[in-house]
N, C-alpha and C positions, 0 to 999 in steps of 0.2 A: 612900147607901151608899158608904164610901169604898173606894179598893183595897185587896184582900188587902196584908199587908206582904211576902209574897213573891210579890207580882202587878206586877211593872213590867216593864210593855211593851216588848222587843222589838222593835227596828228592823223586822224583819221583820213584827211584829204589827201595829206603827201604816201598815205601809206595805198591807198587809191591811185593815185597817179605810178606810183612804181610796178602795181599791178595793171595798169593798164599798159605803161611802156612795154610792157612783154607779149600783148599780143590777147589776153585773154578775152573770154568771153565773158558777158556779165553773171552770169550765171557762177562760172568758177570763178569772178571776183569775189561774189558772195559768198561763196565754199569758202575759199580763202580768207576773209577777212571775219566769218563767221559773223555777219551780218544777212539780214531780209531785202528784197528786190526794191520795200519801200522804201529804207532806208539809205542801200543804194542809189536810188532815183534822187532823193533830196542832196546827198552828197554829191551827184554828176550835177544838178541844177545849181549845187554853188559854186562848182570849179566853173560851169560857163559863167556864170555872171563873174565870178574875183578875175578869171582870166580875160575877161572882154573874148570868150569862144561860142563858135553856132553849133560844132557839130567836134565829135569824138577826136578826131584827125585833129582838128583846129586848138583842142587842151593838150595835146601832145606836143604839137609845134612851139603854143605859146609858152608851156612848162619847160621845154630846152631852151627857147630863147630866153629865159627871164632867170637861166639856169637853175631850174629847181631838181630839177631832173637830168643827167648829163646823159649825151649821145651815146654813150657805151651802151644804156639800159634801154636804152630803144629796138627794141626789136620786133613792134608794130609791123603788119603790112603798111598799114595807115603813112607811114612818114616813109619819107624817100630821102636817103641818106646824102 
């Protein structure tokens, strides 16, 4: 499934997605990227819609299939290698 055409990622969203490949919580996403919980929340609710995702797992998988993210930086419980 390729990306919506008004689905291009966001510095902010790819820098999200690499923080999520490693497994974190959202809490330390937010530490990390020294953003708020709400702002956090809006940026997870555009990766589901740009990636056609339901659920956290499901932006992991589609982000390596569409290779935005390579398998090395996965180190989710979430995906199964």
């Amino acid at each position: 499934m390729p990306l919506r055409q008004s689905s291009v990622l966001t510095s902010k969203e790819y820098e999200l997605l690499e923080e999520l490949a490693t497994g974190k919580t959202y809490l330390e996403i937010c530490l990390a990227l020294n953003i708020g919980r709400g702002s956090l929340s809006v940026h997870i609710q555009n990766l589901y819609r740009k990636l056609g995702a339901n659920k956290r797992s499901e932006i992991l998988e589609r982000a390596r299939e569409k290779k935005l993210i390579s398998f090395s930086r996965l180190n989710s419980p979430l995906i199964k290698a």
